[in-house]
N, C-alpha and C positions, 0 to 999 in steps of 0.2 A: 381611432377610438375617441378622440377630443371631441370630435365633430356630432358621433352621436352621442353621445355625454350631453352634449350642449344642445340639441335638438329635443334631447330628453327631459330637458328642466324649461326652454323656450316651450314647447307644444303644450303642456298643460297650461304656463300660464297666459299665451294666447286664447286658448279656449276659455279661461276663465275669464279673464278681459269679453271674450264677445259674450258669454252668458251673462255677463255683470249688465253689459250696455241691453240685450236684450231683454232682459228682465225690468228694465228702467223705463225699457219703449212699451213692453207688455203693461205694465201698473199702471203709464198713462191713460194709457187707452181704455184700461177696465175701467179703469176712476171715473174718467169722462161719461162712459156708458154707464154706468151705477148712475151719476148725477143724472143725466138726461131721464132714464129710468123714474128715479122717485121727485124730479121736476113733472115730468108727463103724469105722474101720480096725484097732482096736487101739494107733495112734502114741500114745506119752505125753507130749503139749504142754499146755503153759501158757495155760488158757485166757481168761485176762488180756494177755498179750503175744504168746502163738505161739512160746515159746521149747521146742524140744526139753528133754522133762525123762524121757528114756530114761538107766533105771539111776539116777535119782535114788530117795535113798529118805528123805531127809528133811521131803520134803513139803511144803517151801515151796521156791518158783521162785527161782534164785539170779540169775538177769537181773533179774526187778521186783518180789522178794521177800514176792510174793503167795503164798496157800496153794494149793497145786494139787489143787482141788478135781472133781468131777464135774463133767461137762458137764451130764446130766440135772440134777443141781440150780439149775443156770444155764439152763436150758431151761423148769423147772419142770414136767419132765412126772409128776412121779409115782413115777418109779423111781429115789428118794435112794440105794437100795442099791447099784447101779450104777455103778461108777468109770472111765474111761477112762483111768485111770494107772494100772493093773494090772503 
């Protein structure tokens, strides 16, 4: 009886462990496609934090005072010339 007892209180919190971790890998990847999304749109965000940086012109992000740099170079596709902070 110990054995399933203990199998019984282990197994939920296994599954919450891998929904935890899953959930973590899901947000990144939407995040990243939202950002790519309203970059390809023209929007000027922060592609470290997602902070609106319309009408900024100093070039660094004043939410996580990263440089607001191209998305393509974060992407590494090729086209460094390319800025989505326009």
């Amino acid at each position: 009886f110990r054995r399933f007892a203990f199998s019984l209180l282990v197994f939920p919190l296994v599954c919450l462990c891998v929904q935890f971790f899953w959930m973590l890998v899901a947000r990144r990847s939407v995040q990243r496609r939202v950002r790519i999304a309203l970059c390809e749109m023209g929007e000027a965000i922060c592609w470290a934090c997602g902070y609106n940086l319309r009408g900024n012109v100093s070039g660094i992000c004043p939410e996580c005072g990263k440089p607001a740099y191209s998305a393509s170079a974060e992407l590494g596709d090729g086209r460094e010339g390319e800025d989505c902070h326009d």
